[in-house]
Backbone as CSV, one residue per row, in Angstrom:
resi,resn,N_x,N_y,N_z,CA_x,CA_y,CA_z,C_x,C_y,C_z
1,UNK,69.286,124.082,109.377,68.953,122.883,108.612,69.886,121.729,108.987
2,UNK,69.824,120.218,108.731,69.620,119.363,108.972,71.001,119.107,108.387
3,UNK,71.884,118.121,108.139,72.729,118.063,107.187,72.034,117.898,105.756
4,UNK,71.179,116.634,106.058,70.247,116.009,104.813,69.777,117.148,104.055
5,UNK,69.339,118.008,104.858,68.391,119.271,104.299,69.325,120.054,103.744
6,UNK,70.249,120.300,104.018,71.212,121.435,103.714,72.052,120.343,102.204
7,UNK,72.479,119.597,102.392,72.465,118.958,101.005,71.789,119.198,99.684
8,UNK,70.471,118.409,100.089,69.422,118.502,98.982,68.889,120.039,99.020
9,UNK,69.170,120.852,99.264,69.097,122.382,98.890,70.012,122.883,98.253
10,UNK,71.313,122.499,98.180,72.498,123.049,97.530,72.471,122.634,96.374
11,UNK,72.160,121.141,96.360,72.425,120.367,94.809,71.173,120.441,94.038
12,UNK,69.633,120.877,94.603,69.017,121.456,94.232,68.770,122.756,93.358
13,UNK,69.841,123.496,94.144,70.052,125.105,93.995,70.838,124.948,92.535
14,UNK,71.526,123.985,92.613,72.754,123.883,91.638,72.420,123.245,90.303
15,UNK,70.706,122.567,90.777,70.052,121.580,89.470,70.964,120.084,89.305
16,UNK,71.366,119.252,90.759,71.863,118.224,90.473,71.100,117.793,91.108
17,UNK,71.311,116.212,91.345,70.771,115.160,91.917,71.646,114.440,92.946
18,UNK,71.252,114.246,94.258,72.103,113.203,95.222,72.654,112.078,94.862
19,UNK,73.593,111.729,95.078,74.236,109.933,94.531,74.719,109.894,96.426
20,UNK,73.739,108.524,96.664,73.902,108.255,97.818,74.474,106.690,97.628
21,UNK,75.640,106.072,97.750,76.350,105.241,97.675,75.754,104.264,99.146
22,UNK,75.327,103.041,99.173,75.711,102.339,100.172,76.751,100.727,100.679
23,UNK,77.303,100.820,101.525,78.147,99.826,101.970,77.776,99.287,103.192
24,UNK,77.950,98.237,103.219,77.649,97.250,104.475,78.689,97.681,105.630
25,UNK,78.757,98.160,106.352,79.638,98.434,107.943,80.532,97.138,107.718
26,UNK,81.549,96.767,107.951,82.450,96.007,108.334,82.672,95.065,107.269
27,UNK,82.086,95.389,106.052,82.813,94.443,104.893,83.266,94.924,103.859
28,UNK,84.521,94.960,103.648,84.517,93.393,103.933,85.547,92.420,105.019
29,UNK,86.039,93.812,105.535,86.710,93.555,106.899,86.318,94.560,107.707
30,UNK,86.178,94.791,108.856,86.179,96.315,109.413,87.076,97.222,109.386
31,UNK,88.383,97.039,109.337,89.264,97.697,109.052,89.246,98.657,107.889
32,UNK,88.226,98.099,106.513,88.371,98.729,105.643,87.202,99.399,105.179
33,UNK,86.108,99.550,106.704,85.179,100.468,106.369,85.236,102.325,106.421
34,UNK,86.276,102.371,107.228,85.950,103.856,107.310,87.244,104.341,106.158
35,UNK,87.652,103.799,105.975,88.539,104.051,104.622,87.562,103.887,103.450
36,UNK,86.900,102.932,103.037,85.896,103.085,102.117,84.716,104.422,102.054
37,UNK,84.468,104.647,103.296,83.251,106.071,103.397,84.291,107.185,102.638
38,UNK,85.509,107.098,103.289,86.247,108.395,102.693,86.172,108.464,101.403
39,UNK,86.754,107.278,100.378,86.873,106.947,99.379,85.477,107.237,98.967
40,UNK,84.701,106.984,98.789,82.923,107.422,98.430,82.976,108.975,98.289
41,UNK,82.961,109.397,99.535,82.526,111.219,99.542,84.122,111.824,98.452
42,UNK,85.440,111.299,98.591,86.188,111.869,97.478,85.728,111.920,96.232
43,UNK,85.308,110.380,95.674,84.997,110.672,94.355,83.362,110.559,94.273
44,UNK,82.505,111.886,94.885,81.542,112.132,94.854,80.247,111.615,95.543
45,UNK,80.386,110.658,96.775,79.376,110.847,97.250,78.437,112.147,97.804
46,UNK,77.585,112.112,97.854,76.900,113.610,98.921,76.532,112.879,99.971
47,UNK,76.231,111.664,99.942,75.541,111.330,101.424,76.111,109.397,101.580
48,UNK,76.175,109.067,102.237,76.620,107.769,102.649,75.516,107.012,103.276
49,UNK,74.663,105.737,102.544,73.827,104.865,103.135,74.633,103.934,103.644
50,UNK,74.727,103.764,105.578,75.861,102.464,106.184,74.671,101.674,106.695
51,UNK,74.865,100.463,106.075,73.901,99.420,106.460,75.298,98.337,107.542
52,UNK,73.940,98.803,108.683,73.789,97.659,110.198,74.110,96.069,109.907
53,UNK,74.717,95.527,109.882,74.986,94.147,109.791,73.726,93.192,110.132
54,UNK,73.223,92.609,109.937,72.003,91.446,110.825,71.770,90.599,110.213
55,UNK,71.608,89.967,110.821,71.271,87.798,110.542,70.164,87.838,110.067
56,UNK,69.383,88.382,109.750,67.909,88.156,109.131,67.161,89.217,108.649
57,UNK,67.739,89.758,107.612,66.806,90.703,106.721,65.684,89.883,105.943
58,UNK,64.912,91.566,105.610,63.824,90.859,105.065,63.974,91.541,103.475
59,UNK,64.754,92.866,103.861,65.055,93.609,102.392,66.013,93.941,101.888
60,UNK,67.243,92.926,101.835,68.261,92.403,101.265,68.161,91.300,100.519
61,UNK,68.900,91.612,99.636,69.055,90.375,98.699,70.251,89.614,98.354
62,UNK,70.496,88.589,97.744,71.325,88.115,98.422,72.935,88.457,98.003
63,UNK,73.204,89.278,97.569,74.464,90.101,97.460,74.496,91.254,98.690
64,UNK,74.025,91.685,99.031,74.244,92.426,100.878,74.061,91.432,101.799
65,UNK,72.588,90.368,101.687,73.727,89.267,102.714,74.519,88.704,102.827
66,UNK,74.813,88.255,101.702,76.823,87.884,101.997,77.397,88.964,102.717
67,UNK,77.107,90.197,102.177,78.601,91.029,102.957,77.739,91.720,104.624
68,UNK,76.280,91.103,105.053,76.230,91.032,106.166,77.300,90.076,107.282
69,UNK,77.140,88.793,106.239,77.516,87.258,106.831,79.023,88.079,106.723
70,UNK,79.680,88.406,105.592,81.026,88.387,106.336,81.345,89.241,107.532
71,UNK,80.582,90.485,107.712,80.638,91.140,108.925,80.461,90.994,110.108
72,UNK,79.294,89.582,110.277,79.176,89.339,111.438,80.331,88.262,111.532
73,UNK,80.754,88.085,110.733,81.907,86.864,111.139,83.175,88.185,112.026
74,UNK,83.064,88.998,111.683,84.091,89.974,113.022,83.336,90.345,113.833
75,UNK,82.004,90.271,114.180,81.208,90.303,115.199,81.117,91.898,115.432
76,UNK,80.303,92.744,113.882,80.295,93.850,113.755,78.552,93.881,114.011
77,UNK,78.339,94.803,115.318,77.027,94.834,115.635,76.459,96.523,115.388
78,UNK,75.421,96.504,115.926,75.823,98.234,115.813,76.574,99.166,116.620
79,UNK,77.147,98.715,117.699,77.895,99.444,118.569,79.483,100.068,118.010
80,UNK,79.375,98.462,117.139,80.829,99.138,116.228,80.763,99.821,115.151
81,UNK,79.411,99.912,114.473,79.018,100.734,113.315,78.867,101.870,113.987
82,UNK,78.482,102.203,115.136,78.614,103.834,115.411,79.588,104.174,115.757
83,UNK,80.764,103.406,116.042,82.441,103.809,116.348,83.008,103.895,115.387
84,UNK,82.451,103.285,113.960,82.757,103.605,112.705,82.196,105.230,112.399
85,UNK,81.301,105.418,112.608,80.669,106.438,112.092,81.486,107.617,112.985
86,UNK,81.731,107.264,114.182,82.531,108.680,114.867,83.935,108.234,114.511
87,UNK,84.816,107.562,114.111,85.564,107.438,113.481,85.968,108.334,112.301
88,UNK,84.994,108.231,111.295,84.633,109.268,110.282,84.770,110.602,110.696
89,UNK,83.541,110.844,111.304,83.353,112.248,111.816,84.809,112.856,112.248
90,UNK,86.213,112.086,112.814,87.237,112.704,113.577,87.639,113.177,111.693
91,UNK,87.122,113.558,110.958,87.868,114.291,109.661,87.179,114.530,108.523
92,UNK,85.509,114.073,108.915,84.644,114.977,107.932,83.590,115.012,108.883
93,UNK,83.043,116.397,109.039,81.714,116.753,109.390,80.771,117.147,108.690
94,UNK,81.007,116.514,107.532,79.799,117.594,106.534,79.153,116.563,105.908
95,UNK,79.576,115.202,105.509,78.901,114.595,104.678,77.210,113.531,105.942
96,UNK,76.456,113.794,105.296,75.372,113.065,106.152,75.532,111.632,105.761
97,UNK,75.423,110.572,107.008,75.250,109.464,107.305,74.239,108.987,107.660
98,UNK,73.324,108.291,106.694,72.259,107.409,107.039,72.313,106.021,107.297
99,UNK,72.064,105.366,108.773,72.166,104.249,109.045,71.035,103.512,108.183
100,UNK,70.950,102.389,108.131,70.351,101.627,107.422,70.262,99.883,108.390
101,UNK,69.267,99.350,108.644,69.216,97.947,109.633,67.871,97.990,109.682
102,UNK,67.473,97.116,110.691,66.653,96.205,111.374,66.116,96.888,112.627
103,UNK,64.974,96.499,113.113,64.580,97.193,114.743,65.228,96.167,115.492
104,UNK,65.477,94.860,115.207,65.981,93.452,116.412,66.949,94.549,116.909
105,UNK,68.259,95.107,116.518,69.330,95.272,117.289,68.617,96.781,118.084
106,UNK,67.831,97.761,117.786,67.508,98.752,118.132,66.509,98.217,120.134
107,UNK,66.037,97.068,119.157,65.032,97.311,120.720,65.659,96.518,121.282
108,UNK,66.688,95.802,121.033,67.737,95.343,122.479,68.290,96.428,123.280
109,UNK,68.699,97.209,122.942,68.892,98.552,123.757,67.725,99.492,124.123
110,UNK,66.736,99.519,123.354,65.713,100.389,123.728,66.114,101.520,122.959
111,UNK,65.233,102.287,122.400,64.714,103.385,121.524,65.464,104.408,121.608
112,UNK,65.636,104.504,123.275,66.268,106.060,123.346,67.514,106.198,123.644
113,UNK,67.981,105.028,124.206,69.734,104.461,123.905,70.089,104.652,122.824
114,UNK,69.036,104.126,121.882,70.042,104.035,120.467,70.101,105.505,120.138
115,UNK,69.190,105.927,120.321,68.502,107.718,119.565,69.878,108.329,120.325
116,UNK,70.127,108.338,121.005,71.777,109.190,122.331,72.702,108.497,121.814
117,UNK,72.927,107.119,120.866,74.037,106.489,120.690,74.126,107.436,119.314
118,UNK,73.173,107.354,118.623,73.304,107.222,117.478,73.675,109.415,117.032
119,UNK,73.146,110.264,118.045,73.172,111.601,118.143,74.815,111.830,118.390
120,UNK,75.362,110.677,119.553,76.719,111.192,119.809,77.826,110.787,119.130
121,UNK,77.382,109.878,117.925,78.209,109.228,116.671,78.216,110.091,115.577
122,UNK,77.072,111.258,116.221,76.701,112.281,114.794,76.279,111.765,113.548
123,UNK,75.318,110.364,113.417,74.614,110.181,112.622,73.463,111.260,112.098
124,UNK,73.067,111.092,111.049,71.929,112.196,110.280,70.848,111.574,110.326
125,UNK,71.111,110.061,109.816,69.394,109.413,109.689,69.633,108.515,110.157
126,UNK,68.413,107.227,109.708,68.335,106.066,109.819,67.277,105.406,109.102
127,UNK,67.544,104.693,108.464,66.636,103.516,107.865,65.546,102.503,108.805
128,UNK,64.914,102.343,109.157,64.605,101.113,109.922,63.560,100.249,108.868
129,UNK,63.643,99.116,108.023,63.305,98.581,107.643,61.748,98.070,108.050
130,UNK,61.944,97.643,109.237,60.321,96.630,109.416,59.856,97.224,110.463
131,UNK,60.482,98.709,110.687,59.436,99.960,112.130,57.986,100.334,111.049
132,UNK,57.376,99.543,111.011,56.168,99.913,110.163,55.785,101.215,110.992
133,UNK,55.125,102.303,110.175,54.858,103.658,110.908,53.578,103.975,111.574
134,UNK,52.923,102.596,111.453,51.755,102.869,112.461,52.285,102.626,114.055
135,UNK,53.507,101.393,114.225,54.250,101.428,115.365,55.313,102.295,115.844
136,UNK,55.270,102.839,114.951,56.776,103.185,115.381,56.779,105.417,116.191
137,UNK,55.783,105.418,116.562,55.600,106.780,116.775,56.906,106.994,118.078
138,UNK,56.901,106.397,118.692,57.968,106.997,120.009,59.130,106.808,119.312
139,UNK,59.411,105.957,118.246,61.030,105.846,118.053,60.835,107.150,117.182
140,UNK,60.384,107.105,116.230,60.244,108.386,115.136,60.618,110.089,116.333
141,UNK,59.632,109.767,117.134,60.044,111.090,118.367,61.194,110.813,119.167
142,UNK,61.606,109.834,119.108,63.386,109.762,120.094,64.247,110.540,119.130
143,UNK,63.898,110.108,117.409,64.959,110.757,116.642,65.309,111.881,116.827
144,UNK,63.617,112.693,116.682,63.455,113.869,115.802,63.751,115.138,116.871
145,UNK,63.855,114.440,118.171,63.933,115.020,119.436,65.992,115.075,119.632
146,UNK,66.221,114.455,118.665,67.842,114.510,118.970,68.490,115.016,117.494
147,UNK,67.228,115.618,116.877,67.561,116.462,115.148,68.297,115.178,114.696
148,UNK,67.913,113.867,114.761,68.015,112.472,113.515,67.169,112.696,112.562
149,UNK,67.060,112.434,111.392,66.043,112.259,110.507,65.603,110.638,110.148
150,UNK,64.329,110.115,110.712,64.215,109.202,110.598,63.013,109.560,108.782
151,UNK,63.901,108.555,108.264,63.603,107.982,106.675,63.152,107.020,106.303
152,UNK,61.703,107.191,105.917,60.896,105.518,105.238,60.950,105.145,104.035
153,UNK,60.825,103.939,103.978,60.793,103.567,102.477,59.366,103.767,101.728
154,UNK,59.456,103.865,100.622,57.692,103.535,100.330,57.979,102.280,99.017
155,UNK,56.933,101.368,98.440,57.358,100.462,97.673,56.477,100.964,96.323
156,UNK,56.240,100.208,95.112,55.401,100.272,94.358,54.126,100.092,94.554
157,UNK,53.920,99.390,95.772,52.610,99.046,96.023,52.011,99.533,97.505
158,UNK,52.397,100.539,97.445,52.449,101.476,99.059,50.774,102.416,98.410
159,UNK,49.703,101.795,99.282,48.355,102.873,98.455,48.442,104.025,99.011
160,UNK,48.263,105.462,98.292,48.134,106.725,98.776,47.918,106.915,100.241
161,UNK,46.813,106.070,100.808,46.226,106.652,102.225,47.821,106.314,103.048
162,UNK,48.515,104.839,102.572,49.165,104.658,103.307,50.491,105.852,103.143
163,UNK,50.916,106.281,101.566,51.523,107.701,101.510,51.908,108.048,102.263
164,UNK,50.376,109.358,102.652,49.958,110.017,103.538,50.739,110.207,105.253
165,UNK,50.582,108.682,105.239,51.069,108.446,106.864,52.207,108.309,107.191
166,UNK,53.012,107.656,105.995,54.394,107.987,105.906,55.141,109.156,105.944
167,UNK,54.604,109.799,105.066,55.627,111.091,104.525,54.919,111.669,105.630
168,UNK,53.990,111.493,106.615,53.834,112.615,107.916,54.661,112.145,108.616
169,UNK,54.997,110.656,108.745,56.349,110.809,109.687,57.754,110.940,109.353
170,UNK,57.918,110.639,108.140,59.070,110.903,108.037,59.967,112.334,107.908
171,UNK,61.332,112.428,107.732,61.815,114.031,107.686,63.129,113.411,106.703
172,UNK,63.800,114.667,106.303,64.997,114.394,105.392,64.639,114.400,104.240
173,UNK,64.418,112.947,103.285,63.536,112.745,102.545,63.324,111.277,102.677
174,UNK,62.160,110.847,101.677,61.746,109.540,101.711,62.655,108.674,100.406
175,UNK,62.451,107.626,100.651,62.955,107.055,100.130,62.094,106.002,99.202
176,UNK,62.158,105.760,97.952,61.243,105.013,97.093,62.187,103.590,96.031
177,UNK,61.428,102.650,96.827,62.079,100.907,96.642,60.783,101.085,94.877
178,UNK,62.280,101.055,94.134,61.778,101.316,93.002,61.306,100.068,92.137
179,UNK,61.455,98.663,92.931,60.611,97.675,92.639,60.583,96.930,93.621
180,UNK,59.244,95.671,93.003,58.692,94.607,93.876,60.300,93.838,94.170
181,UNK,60.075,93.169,95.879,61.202,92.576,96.203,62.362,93.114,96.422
182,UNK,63.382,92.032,96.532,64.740,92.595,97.593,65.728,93.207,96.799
183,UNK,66.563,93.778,97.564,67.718,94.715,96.915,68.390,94.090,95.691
184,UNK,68.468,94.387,94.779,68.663,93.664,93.557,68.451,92.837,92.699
185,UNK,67.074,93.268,92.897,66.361,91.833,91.951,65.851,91.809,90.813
186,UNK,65.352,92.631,90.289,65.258,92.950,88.905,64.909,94.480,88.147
187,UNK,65.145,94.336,87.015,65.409,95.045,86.177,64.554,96.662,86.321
188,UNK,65.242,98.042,86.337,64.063,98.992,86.537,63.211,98.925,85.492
189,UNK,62.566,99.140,85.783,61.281,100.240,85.039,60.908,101.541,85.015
190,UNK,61.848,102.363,84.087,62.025,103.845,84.656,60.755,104.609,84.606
191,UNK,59.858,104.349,83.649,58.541,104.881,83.573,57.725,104.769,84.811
192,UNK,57.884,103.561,84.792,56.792,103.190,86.088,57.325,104.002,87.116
193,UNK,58.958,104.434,87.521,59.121,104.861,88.363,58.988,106.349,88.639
194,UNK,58.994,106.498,86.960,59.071,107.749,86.959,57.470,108.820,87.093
195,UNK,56.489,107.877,87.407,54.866,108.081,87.333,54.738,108.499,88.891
196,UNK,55.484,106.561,89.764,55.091,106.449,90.891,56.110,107.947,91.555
197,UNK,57.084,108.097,91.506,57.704,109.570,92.219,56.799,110.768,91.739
198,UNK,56.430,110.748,90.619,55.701,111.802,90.501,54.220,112.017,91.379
199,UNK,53.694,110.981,91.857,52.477,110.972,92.235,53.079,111.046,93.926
200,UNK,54.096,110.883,94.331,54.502,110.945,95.742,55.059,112.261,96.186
201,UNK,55.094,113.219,94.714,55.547,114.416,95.388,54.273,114.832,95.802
202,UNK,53.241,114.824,94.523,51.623,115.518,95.273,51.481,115.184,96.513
203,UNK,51.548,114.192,97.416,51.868,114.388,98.675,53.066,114.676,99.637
204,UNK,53.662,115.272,99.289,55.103,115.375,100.214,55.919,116.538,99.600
205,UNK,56.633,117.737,99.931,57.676,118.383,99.862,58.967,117.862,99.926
206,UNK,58.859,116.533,100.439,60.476,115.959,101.339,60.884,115.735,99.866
207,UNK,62.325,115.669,99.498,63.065,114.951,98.608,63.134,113.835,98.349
208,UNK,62.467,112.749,96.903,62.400,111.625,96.834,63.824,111.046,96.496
209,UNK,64.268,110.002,97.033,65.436,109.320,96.794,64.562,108.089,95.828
210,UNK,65.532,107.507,95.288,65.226,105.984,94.123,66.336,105.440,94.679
211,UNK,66.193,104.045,94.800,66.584,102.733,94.782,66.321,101.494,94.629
212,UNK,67.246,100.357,95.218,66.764,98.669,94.711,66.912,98.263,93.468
213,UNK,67.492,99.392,92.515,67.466,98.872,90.927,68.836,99.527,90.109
214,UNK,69.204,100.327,90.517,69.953,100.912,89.923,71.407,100.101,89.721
215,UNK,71.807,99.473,88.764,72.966,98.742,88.934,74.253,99.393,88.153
216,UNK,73.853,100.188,86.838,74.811,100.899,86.069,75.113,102.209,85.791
217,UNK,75.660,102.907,85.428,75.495,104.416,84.833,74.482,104.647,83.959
218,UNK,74.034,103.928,83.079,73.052,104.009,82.194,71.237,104.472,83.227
219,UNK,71.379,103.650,83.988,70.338,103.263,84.942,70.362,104.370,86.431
220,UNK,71.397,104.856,86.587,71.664,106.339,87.538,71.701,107.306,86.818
221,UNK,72.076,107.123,85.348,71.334,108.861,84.855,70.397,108.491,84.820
222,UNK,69.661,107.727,84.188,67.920,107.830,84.219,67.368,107.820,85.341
223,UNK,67.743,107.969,86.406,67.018,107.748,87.512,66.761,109.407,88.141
224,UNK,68.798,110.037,87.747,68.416,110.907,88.327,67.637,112.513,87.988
225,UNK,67.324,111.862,86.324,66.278,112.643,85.712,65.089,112.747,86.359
226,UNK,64.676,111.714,87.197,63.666,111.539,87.886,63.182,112.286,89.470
227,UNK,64.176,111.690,90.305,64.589,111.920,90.893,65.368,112.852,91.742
228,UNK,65.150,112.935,93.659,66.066,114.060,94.145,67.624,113.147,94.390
229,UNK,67.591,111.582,94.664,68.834,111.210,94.997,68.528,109.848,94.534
230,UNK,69.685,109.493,93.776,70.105,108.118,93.168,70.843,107.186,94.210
231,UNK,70.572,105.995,95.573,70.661,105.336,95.811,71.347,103.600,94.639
232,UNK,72.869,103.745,95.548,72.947,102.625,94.687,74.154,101.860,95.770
233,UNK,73.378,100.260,95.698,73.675,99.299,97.011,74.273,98.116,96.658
234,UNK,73.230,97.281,95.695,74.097,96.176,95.518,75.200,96.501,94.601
235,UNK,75.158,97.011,93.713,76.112,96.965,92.299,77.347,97.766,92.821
236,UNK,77.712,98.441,94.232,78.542,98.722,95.143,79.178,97.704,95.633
237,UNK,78.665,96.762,96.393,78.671,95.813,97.640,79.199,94.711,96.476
238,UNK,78.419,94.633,95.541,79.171,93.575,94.475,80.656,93.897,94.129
239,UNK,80.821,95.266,93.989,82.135,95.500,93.537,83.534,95.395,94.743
240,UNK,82.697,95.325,96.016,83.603,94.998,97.411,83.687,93.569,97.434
241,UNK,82.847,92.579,97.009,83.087,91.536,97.090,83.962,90.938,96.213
242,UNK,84.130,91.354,94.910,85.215,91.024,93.781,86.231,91.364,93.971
243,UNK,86.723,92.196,95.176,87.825,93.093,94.903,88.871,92.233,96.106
244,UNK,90.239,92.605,95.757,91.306,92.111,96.635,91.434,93.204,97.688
245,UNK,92.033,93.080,98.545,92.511,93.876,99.330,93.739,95.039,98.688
246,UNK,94.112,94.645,97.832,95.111,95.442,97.185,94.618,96.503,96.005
247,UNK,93.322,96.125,95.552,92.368,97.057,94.616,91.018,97.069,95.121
248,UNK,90.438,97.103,95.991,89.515,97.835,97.008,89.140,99.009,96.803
249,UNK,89.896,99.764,97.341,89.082,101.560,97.337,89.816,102.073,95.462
250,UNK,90.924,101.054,94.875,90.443,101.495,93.591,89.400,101.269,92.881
251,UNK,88.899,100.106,93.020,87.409,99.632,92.412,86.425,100.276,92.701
252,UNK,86.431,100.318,94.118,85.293,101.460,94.220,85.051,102.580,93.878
253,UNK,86.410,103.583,94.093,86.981,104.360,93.408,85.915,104.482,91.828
254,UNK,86.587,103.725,91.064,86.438,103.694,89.686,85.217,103.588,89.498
255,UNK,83.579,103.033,89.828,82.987,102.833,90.076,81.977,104.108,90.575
256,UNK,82.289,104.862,91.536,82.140,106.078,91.700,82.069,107.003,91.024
257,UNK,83.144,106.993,90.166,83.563,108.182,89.372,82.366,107.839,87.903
258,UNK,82.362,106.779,87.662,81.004,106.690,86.298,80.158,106.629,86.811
259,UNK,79.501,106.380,88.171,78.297,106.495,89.139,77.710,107.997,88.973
260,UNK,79.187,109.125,89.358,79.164,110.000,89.627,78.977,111.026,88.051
261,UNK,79.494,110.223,87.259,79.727,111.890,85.931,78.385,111.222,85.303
262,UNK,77.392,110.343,85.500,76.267,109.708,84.962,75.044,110.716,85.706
263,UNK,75.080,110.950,87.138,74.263,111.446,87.837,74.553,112.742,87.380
264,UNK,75.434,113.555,87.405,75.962,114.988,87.058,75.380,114.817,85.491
265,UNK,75.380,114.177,84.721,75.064,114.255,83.191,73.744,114.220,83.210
266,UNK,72.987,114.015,84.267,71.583,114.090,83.893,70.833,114.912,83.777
267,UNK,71.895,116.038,84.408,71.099,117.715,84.735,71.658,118.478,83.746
268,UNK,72.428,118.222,82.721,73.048,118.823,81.376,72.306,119.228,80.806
């Protein structure tokens, strides 16, 4: 099994739920990204979402583009996000890393560069935002051919047929943008979400992840009642942007830890 897979089977086995934390690669300096991943998996991450830096998202909002903009101001592309990521790896091999970006920086290199970049950084997944899956069949096979798990999103307004075509390409698990619009924009709706995951397992075995809404503890236990993994991005990335350099990985830290005994309290 997969890392991803071998995860969501244990915490399965165990009746918990994933808390997948994400941070922007290189902010809010680069220096203080692979110290932050550590800090995450100590106080309870299971899996790490590292979002790709880029000048023009379409599903960010505007608290991850700031801490894009400050990253590219050190001119953090993905070449240095996968030197981050094997960085990591020189002292944990167990926790799975899902990249998270854009196809612009992917098809400047071409498909199967990245798929060999991204295998010898010992990445697990990848996000690709706007690889819609009717295009994207050869990248999906560069992954799956180097045991990556490439991971789609689905939205609220994703119709069954389209489902279908997703969760056939995807592996790991899928991932479900638990509302209309960009990463942090308004308020959940746990019902609604809790209908739409239910109607996405009838098609799929894979493990549903939730995100795009989750901003508090209140809002990650309820989610992960729902839910195989609680995704949580901006209300992270917000707490890197408030923070000094001198209380950094405590904030996050702290942050974690009610992230974390909220998700664990849901399976009580």
């Amino acid at each position: 099994m997969s890392r991803i897979q071998t995860v969501f089977t244990t915490l399965k086995q165990q009746g918990k739920t994933a808390l997948i934390p994400y941070i922007t690669a290189g902010d809010p300096h680069p220096k203080h990204t692979v110290n932050l991943m550590h800090t995450l998996v100590k106080h309870g991450a299971d899996m790490i979402e590292l979002g790709v830096p880029f000048s023009d998202p379409m599903a960010d909002g505007p608290v991850i583009q700031r801490a894009s903009e400050r990253a590219l101001v050190h001119k953090v592309g993905l070449t240095a996000v996968l030197d981050m990521v094997k960085t990591f790896r020189e002292t944990n091999q167990t926790t799975p890393i899902i990249l998270m970006g854009y196809a612009n920086p992917i098809e400047a290199i071409g498909a199967a560069v990245f798929a060999d970049r991204a295998k010898a950084a010992d990445v697990d997944g990848v996000i690709t935002v706007d690889y819609p899956p009717e295009e994207c069949g050869n990248f999906v096979q560069q992954l799956r051919s180097r045991d990556i798990d490439p991971v789609f999103l689905l939205s609220p307004t994703t119709e069954p047929k389209r489902v279908e075509l997703i969760v056939n390409q995807a592996s790991g698990f899928v991932y479900y943008v638990s509302l209309k619009g960009v990463t942090g924009a308004a308020n959940l709706d746990i019902v609604e979400v809790s209908e739409r995951v239910a109607s996405i397992r009838k098609q799929t075995n894979l493990p549903v992840g939730v995100g795009f809404g989750i901003r508090d503890a209140a809002t990650a236990k309820a989610t992960a009642k729902i839910a195989d993994a609680v995704v949580v991005g901006s209300r992270m990335v917000q707490t890197i942007e408030a923070s000094t350099e001198d209380n950094l990985l405590s904030n996050v830290a702290t942050l974690m830890d009610e992230l974390k005994a909220a998700v664990n309290a849901a399976g009580e």
